[in-house]
C-alpha positions as CSV (number, residue, x, y, z in Angstrom):
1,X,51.8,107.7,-18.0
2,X,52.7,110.7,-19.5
3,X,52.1,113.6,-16.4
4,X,51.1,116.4,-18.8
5,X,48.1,114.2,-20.8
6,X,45.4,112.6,-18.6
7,X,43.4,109.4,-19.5
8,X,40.6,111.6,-20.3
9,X,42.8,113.7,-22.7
10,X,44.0,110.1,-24.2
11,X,40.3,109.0,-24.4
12,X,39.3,112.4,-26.0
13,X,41.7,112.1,-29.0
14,X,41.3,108.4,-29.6
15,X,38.1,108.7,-31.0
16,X,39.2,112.4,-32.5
17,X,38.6,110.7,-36.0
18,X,41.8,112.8,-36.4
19,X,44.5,110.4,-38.0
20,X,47.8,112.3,-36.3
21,X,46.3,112.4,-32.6
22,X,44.7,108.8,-32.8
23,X,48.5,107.5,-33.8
24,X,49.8,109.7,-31.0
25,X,47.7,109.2,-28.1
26,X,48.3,105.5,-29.8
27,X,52.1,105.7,-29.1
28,X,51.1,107.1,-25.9
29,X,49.1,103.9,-24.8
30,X,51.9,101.7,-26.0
31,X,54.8,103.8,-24.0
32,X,53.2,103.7,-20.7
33,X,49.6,101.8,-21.3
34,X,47.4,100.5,-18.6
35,X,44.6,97.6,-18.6
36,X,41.9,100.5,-18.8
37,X,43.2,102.2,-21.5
38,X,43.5,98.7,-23.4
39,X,39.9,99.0,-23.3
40,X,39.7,101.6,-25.4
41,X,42.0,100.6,-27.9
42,X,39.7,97.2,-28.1
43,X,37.0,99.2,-28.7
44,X,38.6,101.5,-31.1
45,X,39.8,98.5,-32.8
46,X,36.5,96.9,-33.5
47,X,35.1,100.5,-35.9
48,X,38.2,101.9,-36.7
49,X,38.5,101.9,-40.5
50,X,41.9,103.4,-41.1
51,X,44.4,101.1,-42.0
52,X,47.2,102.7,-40.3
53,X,45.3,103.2,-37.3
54,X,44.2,99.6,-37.1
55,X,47.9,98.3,-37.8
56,X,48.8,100.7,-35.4
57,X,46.3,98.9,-32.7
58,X,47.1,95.7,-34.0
59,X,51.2,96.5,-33.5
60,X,49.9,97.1,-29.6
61,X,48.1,94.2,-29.1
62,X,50.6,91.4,-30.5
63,X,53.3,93.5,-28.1
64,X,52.3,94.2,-25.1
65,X,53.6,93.1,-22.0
66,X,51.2,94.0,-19.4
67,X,49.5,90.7,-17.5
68,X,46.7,93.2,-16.3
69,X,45.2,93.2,-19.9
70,X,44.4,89.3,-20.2
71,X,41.3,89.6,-18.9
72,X,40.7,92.5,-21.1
73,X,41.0,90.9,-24.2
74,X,39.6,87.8,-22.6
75,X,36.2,89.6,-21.8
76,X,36.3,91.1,-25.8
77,X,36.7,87.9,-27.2
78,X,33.4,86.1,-25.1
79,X,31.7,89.3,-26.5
80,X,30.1,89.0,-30.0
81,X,30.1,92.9,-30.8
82,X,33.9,92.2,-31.0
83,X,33.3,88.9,-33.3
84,X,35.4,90.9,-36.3
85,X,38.1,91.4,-34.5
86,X,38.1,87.8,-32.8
87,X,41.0,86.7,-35.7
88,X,42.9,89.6,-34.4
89,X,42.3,88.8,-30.7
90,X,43.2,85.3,-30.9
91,X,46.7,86.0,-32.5
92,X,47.9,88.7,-30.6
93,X,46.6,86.0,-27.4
94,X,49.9,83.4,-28.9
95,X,52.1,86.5,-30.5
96,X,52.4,88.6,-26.8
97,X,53.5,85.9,-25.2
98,X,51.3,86.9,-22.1
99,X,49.4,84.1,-20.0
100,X,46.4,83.0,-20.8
101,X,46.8,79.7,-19.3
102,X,43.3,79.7,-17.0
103,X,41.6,80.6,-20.2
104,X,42.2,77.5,-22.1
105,X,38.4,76.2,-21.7
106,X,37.6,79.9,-23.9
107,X,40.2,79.1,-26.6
108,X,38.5,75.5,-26.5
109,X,35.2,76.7,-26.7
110,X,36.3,79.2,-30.0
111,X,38.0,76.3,-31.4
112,X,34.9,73.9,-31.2
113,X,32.2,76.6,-32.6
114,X,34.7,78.9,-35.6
115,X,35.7,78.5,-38.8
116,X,38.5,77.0,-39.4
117,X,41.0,79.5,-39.6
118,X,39.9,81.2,-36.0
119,X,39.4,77.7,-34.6
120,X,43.3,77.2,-36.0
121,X,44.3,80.2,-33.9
122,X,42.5,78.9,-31.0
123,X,44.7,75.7,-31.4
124,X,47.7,77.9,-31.2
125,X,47.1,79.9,-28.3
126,X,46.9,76.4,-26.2
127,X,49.2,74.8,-27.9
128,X,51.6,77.7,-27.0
129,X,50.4,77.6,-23.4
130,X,52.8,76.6,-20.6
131,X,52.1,73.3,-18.8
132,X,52.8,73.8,-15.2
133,X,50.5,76.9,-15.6
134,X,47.2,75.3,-16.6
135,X,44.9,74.4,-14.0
136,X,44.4,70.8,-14.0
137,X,40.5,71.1,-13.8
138,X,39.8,73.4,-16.6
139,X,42.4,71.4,-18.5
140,X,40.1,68.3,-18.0
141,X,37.1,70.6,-18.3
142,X,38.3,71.4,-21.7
143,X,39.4,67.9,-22.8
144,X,36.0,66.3,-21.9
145,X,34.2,69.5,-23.7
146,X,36.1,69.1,-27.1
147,X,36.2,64.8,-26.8
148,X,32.4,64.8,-26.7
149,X,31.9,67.7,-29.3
150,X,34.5,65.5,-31.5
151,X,31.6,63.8,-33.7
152,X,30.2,67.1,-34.4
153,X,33.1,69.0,-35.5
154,X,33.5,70.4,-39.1
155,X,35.5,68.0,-41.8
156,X,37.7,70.9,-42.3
157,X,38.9,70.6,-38.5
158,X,39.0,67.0,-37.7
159,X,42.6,67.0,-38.2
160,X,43.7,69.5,-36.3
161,X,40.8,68.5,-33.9
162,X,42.5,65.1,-33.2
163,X,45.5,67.0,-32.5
164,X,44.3,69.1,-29.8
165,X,42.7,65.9,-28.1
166,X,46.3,64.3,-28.3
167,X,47.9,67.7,-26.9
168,X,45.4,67.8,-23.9
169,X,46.1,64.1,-23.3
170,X,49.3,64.9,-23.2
171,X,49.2,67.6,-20.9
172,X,46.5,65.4,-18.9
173,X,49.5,62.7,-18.5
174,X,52.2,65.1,-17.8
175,X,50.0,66.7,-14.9
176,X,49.0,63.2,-13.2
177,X,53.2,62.5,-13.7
178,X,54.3,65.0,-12.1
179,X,52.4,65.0,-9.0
């Protein structure tokens, strides 16, 4: 964190409505960000209307490499008032490269209940996800969940639905394997 600007000052010209400090307290955040100040920038995110601004947000979220924000953007994307940015959410989830592995039954849950396009990111994040790291339970949690919701998903998804059965199997028989 830069010494000379406090959170506070951050927080204080993030929602300035001024273009040039929003981008620099912006550049700021994605120097020498924390999970708090993540926050804001979700929360910026969802009513910001600038374009710049919002690629500017976006370009933080599909980069960054702190693990402490997971459960940031987690908790934003279980929240409805965040529901236009959920697209947004999802990709950055695959594009950071961060682990979301314990939150495969959420990306399950979005896939079964979104349009096709969100539920397609959904797919992504877990099918980017790293074996070993998914805990077996919520694996079978979310295999169980998406097998019995199966006859009730959208024509549009079926294909990509059977997929993600076949990739949870998968990942089912690889965990059984290797114990």
């Amino acid at each position: 964190m830069n010494p000379i600007i406090t959170k506070k000052e951050i927080t204080t010209a993030i929602f300035s409505q001024k273009e040039n400090k929003v981008l620099k307290a912006l550049d700021i955040i994605k120097k020498n960000g924390d999970a708090e100040l993540f926050n804001i920038i979700l929360e910026l995110l969802n009513i910001e209307e600038n374009e710049k601004i919002r690629d500017k947000i976006i370009d933080i979220i599909n980069n960054v490499k702190l693990q402490d924000v997971v459960p940031v953007i987690i908790s934003a994307i279980k929240e409805i008032r965040f529901s236009k940015s959920l697209y947004i959410l999802l990709t950055s989830c695959w594009m950071s490269g961060l682990e979301y592995e314990k939150y495969i039954d959420v990306f399950t849950d979005i896939f079964i209940i979104s349009d096709f396009l969100t539920a397609f990111e959904a797919f992504t994040v877990i099918e980017n996800m790293d074996n070993e790291k998914i805990p077996s339970d919520i694996l079978e949690k979310s295999y169980k969940k998406l097998s019995s919701e199966k006859e009730n998903i959208e024509n549009d998804k079926k294909r990509i639905s059977d997929e993600l059965i076949n990739i949870f199997e998968d990942l089912i028989k690889s965990k059984k394997f290797d114990k």
